[in-house]
Every structure is written in C-alpha cells, then in structure tokens.
C-alpha positions in Angstrom: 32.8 1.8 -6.3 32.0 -1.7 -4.9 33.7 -2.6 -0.8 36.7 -4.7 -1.4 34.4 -7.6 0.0 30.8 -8.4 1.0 30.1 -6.5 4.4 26.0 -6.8 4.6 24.8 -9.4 7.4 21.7 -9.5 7.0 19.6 -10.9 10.7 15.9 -12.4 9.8 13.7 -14.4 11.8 10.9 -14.4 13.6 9.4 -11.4 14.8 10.8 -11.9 18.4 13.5 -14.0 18.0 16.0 -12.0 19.0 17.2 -9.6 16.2 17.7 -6.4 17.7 18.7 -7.8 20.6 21.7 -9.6 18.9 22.4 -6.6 16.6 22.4 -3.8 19.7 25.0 -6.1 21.4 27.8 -6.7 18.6 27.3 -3.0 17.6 27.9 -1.9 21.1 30.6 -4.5 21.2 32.5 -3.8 17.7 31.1 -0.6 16.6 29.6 -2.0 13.8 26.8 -0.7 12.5 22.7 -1.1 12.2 20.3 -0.3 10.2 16.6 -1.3 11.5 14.5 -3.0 8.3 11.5 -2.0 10.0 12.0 1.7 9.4 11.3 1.3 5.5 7.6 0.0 6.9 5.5 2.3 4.6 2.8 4.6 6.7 -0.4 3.0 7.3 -2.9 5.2 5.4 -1.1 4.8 2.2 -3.2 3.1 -0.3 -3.1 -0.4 -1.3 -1.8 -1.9 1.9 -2.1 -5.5 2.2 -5.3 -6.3 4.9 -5.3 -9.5 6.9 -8.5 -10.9 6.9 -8.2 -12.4 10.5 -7.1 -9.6 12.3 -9.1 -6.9 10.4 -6.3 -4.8 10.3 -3.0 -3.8 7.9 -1.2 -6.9 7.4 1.9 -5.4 8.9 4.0 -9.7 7.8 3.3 -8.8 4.6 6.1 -8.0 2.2 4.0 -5.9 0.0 3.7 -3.6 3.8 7.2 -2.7 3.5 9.8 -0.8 1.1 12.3 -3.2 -0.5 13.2 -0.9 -2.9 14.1 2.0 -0.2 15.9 -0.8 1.8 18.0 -2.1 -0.8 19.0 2.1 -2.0 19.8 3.1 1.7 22.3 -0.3 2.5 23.9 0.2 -1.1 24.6 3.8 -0.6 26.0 2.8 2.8 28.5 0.5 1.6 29.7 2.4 -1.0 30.1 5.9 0.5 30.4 4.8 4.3 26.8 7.0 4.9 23.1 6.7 3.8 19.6 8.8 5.3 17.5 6.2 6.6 14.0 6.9 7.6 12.6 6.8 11.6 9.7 4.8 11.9 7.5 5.1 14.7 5.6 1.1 14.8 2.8 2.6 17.4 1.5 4.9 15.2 2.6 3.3 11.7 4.2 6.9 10.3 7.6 7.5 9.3 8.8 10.9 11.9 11.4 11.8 10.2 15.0 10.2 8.6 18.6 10.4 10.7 21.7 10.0 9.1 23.5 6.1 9.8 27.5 5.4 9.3 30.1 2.9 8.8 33.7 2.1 8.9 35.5 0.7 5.7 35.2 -2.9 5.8 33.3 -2.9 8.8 30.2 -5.4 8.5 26.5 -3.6 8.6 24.4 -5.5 10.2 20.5 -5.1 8.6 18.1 -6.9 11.0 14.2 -7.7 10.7 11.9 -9.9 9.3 12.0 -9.0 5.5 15.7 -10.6 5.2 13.9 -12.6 3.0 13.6 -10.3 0.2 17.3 -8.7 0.5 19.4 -12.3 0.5 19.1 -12.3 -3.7 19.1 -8.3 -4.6 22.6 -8.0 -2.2 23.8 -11.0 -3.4 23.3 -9.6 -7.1 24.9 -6.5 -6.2 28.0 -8.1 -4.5 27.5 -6.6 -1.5 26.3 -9.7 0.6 28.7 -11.2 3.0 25.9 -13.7 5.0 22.0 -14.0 5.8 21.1 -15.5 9.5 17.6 -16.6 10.8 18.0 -15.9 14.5 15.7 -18.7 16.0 14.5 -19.6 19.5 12.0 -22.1 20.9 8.7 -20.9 19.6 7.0 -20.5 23.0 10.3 -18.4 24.5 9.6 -16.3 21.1 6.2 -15.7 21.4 6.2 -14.5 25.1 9.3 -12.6 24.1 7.1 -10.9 21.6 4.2 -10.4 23.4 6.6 -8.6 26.3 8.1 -6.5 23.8 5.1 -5.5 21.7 3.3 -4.9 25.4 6.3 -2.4 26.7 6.4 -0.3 23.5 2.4 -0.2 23.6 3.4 -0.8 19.8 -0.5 -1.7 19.1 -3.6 -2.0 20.9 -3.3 -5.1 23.7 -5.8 -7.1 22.4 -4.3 -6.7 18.3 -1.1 -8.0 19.8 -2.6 -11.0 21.7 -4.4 -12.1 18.3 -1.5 -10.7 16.4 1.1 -13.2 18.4 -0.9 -16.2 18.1 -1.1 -15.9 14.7 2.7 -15.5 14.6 3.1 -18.3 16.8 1.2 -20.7 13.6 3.3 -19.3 10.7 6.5 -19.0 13.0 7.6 -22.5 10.9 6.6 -21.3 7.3 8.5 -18.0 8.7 11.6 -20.1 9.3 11.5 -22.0 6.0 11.1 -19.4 3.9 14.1 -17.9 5.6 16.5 -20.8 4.4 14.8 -21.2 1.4 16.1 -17.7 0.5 19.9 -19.0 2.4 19.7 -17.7 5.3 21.3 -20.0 7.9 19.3 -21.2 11.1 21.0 -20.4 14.5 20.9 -19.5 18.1 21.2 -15.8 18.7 24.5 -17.3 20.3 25.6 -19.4 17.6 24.9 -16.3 15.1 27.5 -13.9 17.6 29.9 -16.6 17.7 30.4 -16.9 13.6 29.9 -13.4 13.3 32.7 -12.4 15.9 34.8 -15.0 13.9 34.3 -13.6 10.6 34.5 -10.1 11.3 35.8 -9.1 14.6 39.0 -7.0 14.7 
C-alpha cells in the first residue's frame, strides 16, 4: 500500500558536504528518520568492483561500488510497512558487520543521505514514493578539509589513500554537483536545505 504522499528526501552531494551532518540534526530535532546510503556499499573482495586507475585501489565514487537495488528494496519496504533491515557497514574495513532494524512514523519524511542520490531521484520517483532530492553544497575548499578531517578521525582508510583520494574529489567535486541536478536534485546550503525541509515537513 503506497504512503498517502511522497515522504523520501533524498540528501546527495559531495562526499563532505555536509549530509550526515544535516540529517543527524533534523532527526534529533523531528524524530524523523535516517537511513545511511553508504551501508548498501558492497564488501570490497567481491568480484567485479570498479578499480580507479589513479589511486590503485576500489573505486569506492563509483556507482557500480554500491547496491542500488538493495537501497531502493530497504526505503520501499520502509514506507510502506513503517520498518525495513538495513545493513551496517563498516567504511574502514569495506565489510558489511551485520544489519539493524530502522523505523518510521506514518507520514513522517525519511531522510536517505549519501552520494548515490543520483541513482534513487528516477526509481522513487517511479514508485511514487519521492517527496524531494537535495545536493547539500559548500565551498569546495571548506568541503574538502571537512572531508579530509572526517575521513582522518574515523581512520576510514589509510592517510595517504585519503590525501590522494580528497584531491581527486576536490577535481570532480563540479561534475559531482551537476550530475546531481541533472538527475533534480536541488542545489543548497546545508542551511537552506533545513529551512525548506522544516517548512515542508515539520509538525
């Protein structure tokens, strides 16, 4: 049975931007709730994944690294039944641990952040469940020492992988952006985003 309106927001942007960040806060705020894209990341001995030829490593921006279909099934489930098992995903050692169980109210918005928003705008739109799509942007040098910070404090990858890693990020970060919109996501301000959010959906 479909919601009685769109409720998926989805958050892209660039890795750093601000995502989780923003999403943490309005669920802590409004109870809403989150469900983190990068846990469908597949685990990084499986065959086949994509290799960036820079880094000489998994190409962990490449769509083909990640598990639309997984993503699409778990957020579906969740609006329709108000629960869905979503995997845990530990980045630092590219495995999935395990899978935890992730709620929501009736009619509450679920907020799906990361950076394959891209791929989820058209399938939830399809399926009727998709009430907006956001690119959180920030100036690209506050983003990329924002990311660097991050990826540093979670010791998500070797230092020197991340260093190469961010400046490679810090090229595409454009491209990143445009392909966002191009899909319909709107460009904002982790700010702005809160603001239209908290207008559209807060109780």
């Amino acid at each position: 049975m479909l919601p009685p309106e769109p409720v998926v927001v989805l958050l892209g942007g660039p890795s750093g931007a601000g995502k989780s960040r923003l999403a943490d806060r309005l669920a802590r705020r409004h109870g809403w709730c989150v469900v983190r894209l990068d846990d469908f990341y597949r685990d990084g001995d499986e065959p086949g994944l994509p290799r960036s030829s820079d880094l000489d490593a998994v190409d962990w921006d490449d769509p083909r690294s990640w598990n639309a279909e997984d993503a699409i099934a778990a957020l579906e489930e969740l609006v329709r039944t108000g629960r869905a098992r979503v995997p845990s995903y530990d980045i630092s050692t590219s495995r999935r641990t395990g899978t935890r169980t992730v709620a929501t109210a009736p009619g509450a918005p679920v907020l799906a952040e990361g950076i394959f928003v891209a791929e989820l705008v058209g399938p939830l739109r399809e399926r009727g469940l998709l009430a907006s799509a956001w690119c959180v942007t920030r100036p690209r040098a506050l983003t990329a020492l924002l990311r660097l910070v991050r990826d540093l404090r979670e010791a998500r990858k070797p230092p020197l992988l991340l260093l190469r890693r961010g400046l490679a990020l810090h090229r595409v970060e454009p491209r990143v952006v445009d392909r966002l919109v191009q899909a319909g996501a709107t460009p904002a301000s982790p700010g702005r985003v809160a603001a239209a959010l908290e207008a559209a959906h807060g109780r």
